[in-house]
KOLDOVO-948539 format. One record per atom (N, C-alpha, C, O, CB): residue number from 1; residue in three letters; chain; z, x, y. Coordinates in steps of 0.05 Angstrom, whole numbers, plus 5000, padded with zeros to 4 digits. Atoms other than C-alpha are relative to their C-alpha. Glycine has a CB too. Layout:
<recs>
<NUM,'ALA','A',<Z,X,Y>>
...
</recs>
This chain:
<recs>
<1,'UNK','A',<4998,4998,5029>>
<1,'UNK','A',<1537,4194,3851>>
<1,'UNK','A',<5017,4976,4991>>
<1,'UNK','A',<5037,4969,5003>>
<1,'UNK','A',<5012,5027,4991>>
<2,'UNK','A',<4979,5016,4999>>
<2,'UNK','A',<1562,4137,3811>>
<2,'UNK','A',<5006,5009,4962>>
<2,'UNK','A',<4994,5026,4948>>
<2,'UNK','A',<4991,4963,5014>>
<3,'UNK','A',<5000,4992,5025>>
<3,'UNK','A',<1591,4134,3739>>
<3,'UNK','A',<5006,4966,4987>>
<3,'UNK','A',<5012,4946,5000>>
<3,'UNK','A',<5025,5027,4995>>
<4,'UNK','A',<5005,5010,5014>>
<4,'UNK','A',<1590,4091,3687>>
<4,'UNK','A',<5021,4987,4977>>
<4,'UNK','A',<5016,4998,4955>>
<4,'UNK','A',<4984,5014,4997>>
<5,'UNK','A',<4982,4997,5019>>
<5,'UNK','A',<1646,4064,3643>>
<5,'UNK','A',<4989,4979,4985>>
<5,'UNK','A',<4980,4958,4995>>
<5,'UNK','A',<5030,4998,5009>>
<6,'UNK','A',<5001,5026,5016>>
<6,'UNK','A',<1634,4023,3579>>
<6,'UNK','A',<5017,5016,4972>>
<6,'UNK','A',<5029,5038,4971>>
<6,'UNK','A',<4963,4985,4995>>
<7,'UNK','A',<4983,4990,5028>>
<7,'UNK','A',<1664,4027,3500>>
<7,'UNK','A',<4982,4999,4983>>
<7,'UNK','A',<4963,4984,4985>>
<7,'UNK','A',<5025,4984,4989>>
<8,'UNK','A',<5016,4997,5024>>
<8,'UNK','A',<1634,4043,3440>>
<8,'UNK','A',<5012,5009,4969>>
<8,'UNK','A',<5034,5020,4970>>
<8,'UNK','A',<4981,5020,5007>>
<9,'UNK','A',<4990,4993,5023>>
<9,'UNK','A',<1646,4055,3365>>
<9,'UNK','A',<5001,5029,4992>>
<9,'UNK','A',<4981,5041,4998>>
<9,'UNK','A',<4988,4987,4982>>
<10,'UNK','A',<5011,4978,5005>>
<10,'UNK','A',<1654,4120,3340>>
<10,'UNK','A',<4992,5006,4969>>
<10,'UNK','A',<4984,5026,4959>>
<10,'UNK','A',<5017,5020,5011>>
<11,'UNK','A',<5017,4993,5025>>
<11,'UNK','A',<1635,4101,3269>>
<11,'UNK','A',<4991,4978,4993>>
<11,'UNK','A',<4999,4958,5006>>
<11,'UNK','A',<5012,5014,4977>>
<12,'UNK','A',<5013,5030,5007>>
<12,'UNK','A',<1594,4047,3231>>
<12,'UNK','A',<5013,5003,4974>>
<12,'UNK','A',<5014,5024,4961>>
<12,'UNK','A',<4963,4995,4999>>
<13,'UNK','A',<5006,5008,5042>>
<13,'UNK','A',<1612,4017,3154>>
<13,'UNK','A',<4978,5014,4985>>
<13,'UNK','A',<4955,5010,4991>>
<13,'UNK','A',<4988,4963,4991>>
<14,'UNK','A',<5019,4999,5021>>
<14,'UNK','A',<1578,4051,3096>>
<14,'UNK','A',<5017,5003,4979>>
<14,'UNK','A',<5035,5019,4978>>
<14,'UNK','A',<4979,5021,5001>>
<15,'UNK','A',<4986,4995,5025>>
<15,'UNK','A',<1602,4043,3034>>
<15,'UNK','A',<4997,5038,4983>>
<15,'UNK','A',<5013,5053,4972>>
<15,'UNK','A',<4985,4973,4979>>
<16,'UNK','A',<5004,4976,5012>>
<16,'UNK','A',<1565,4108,3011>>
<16,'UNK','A',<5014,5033,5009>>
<16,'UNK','A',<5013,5056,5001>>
<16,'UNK','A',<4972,5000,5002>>
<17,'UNK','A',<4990,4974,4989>>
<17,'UNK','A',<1603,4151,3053>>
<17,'UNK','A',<5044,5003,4996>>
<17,'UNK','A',<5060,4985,4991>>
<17,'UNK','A',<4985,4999,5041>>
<18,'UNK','A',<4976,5004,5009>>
<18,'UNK','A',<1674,4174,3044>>
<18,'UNK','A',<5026,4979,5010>>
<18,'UNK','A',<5016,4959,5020>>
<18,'UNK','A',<5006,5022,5002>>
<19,'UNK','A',<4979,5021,4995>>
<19,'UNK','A',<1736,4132,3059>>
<19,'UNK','A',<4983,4967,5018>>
<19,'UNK','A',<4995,4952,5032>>
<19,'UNK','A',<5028,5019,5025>>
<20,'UNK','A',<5008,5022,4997>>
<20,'UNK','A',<1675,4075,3072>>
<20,'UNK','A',<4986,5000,5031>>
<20,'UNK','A',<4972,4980,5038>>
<20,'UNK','A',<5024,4981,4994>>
<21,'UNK','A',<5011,4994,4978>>
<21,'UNK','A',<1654,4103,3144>>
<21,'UNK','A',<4981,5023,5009>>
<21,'UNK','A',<4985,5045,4998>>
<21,'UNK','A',<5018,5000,5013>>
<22,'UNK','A',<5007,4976,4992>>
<22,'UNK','A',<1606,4148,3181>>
<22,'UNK','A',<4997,5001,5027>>
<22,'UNK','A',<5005,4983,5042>>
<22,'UNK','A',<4980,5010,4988>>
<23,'UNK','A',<5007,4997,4968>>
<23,'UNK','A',<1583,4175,3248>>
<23,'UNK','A',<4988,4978,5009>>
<23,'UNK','A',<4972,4967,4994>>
<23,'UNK','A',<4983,5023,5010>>
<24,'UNK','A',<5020,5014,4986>>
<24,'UNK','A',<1555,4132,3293>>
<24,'UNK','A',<4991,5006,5031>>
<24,'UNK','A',<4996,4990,5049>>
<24,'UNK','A',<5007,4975,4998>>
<25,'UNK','A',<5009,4989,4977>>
<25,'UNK','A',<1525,4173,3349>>
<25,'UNK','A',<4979,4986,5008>>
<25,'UNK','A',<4967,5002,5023>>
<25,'UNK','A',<4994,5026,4998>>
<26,'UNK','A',<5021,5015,4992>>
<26,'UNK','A',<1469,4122,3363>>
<26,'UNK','A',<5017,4968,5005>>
<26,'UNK','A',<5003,4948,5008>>
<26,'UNK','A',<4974,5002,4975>>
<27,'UNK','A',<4994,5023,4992>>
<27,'UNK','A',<1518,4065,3377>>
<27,'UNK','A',<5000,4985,5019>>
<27,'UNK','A',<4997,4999,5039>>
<27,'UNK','A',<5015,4997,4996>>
<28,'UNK','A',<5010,5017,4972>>
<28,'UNK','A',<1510,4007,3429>>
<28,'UNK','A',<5026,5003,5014>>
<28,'UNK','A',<5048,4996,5005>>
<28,'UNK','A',<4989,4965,4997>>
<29,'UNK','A',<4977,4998,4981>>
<29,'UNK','A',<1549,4026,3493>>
<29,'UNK','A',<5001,4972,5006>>
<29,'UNK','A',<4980,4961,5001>>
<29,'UNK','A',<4996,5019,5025>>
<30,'UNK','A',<4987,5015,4994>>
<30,'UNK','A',<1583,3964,3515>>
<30,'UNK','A',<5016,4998,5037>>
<30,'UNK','A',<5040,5000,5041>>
<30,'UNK','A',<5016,5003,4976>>
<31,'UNK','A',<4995,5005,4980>>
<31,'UNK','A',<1585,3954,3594>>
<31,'UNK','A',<5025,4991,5012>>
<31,'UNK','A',<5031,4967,5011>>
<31,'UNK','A',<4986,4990,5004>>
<32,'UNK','A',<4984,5012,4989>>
<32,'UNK','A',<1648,3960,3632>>
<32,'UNK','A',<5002,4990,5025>>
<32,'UNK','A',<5004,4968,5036>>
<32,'UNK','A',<5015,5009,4997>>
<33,'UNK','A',<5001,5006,4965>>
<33,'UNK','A',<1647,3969,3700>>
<33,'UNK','A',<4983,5031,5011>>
<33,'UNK','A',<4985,5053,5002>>
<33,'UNK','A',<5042,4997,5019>>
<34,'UNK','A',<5011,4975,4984>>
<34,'UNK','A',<1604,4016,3746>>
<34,'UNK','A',<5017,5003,5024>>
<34,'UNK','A',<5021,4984,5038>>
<34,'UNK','A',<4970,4996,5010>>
<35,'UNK','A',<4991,4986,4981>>
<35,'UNK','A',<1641,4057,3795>>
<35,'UNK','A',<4989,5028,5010>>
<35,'UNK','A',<4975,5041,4994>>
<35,'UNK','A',<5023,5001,4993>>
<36,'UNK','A',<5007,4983,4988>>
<36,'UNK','A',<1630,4112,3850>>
<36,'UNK','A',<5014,5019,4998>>
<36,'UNK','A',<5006,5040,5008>>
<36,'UNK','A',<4995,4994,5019>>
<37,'UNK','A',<4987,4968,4998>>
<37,'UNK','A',<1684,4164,3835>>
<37,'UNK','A',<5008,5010,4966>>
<37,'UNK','A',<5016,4993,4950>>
<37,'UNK','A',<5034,5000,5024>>
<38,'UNK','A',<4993,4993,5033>>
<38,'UNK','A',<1695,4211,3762>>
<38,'UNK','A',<5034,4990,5001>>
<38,'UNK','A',<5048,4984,4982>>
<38,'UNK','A',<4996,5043,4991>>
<39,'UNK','A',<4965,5011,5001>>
<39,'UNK','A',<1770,4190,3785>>
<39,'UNK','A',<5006,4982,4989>>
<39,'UNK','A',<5021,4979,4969>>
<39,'UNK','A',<5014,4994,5022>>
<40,'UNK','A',<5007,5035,5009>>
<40,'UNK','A',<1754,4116,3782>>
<40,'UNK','A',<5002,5001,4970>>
<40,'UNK','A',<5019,4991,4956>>
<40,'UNK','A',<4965,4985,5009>>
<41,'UNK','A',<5016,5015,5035>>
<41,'UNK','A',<1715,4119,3708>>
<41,'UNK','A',<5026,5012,4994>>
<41,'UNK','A',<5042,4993,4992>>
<41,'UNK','A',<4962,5015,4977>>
<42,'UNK','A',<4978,4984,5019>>
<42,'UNK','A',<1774,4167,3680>>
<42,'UNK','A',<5033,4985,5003>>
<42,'UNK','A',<5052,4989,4988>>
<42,'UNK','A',<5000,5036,5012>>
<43,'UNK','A',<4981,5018,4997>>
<43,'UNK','A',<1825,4120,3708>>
<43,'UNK','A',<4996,4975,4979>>
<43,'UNK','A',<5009,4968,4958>>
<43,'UNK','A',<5000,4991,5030>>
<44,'UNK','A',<5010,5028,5022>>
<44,'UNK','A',<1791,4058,3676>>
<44,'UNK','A',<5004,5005,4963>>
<44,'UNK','A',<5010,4989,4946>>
<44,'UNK','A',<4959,4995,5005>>
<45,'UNK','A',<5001,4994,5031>>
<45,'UNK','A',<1787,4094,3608>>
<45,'UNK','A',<5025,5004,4993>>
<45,'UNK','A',<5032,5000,4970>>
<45,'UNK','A',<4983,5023,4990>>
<46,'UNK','A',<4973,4991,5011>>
<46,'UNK','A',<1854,4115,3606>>
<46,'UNK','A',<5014,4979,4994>>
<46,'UNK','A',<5027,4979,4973>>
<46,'UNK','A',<5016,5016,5018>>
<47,'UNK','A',<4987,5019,5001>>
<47,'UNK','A',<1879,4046,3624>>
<47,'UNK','A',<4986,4991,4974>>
<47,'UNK','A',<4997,4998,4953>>
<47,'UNK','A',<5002,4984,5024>>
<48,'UNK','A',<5023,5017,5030>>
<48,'UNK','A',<1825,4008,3567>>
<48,'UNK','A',<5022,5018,4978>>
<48,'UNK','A',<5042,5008,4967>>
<48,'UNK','A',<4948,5014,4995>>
<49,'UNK','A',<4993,4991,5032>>
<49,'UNK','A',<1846,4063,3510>>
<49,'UNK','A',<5032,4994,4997>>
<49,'UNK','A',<5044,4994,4976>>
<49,'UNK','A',<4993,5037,4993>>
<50,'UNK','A',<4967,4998,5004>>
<50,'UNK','A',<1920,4056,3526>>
<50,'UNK','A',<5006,4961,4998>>
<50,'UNK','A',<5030,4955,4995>>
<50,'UNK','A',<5020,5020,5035>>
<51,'UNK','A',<4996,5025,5012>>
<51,'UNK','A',<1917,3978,3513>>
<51,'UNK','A',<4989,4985,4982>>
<51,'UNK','A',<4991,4961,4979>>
<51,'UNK','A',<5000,4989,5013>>
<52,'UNK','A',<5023,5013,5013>>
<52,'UNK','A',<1865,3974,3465>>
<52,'UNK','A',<5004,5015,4976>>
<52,'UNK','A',<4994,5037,4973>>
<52,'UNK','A',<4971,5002,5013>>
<53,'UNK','A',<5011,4980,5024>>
<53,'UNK','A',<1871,3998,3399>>
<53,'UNK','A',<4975,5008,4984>>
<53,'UNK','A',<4958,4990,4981>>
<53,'UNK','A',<5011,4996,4982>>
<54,'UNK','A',<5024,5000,4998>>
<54,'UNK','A',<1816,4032,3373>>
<54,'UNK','A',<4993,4990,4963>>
<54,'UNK','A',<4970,4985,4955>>
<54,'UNK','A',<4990,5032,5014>>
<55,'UNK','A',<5009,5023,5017>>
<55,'UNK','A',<1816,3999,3308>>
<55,'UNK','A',<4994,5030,4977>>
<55,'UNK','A',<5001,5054,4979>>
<55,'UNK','A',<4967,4974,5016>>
<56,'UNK','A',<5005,4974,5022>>
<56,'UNK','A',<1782,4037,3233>>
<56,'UNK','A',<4980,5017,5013>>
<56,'UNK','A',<4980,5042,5012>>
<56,'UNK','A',<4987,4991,4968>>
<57,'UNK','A',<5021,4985,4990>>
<57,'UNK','A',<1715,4047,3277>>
<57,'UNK','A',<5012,5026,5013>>
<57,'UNK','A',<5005,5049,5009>>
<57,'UNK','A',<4983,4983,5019>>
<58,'UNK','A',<4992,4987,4965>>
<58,'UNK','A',<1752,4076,3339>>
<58,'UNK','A',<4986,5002,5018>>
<58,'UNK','A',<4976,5022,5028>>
<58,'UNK','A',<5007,5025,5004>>
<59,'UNK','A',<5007,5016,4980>>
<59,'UNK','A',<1729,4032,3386>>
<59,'UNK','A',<5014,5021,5027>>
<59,'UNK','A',<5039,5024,5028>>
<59,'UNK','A',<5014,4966,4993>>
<60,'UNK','A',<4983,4990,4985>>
<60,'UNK','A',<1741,4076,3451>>
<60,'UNK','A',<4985,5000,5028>>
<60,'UNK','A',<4961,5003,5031>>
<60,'UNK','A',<5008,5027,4988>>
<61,'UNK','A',<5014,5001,4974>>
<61,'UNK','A',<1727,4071,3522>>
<61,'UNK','A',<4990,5029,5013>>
<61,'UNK','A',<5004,5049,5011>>
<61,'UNK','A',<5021,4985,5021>>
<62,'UNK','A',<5014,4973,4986>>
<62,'UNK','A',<1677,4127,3560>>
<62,'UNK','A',<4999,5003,5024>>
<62,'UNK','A',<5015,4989,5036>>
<62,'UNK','A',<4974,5004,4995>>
<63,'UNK','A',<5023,5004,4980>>
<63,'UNK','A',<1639,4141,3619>>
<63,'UNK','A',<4982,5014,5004>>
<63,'UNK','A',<4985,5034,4991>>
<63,'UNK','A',<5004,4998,5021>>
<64,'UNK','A',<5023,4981,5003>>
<64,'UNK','A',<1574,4174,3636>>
<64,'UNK','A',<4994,5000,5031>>
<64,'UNK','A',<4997,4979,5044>>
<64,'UNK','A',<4972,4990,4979>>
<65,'UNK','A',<5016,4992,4972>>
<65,'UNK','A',<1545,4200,3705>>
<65,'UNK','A',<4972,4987,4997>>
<65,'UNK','A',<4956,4991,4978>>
<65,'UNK','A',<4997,5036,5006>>
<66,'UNK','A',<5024,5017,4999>>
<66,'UNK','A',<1490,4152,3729>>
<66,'UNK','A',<4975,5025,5008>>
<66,'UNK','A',<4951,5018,5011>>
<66,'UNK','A',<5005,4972,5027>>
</recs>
């Protein structure tokens, strides 16, 4: 089994929506690194979000089971 780490937005710009943002559940994952253990990806994400701010989007690092 391997997993999958990359980052993604969790909202897009619209003006029409309130404070100027909405969901963005269809956003482009962003390739970090592939690894073989859930330890690995959950290590990687912890380190990324804890040096990365996630900004208005909230830009935030994942991972997914390949």
């Amino acid at each position: 089994m391997s997993y999958q780490v990359f980052t993604r937005n969790w909202w897009k710009l619209n003006p029409e929506w309130p404070g100027g943002i909405e969901p963005d559940g269809g956003a482009t994952k962003h390739k970090l690194q592939k690894v073989a253990t859930e330890r690995e990806a959950r290590a990687i994400c912890a380190d990324w979000n804890m040096t990365h701010r996630p900004g208005k989007l909230s830009r935030k690092a994942e991972y997914e089971e390949l």
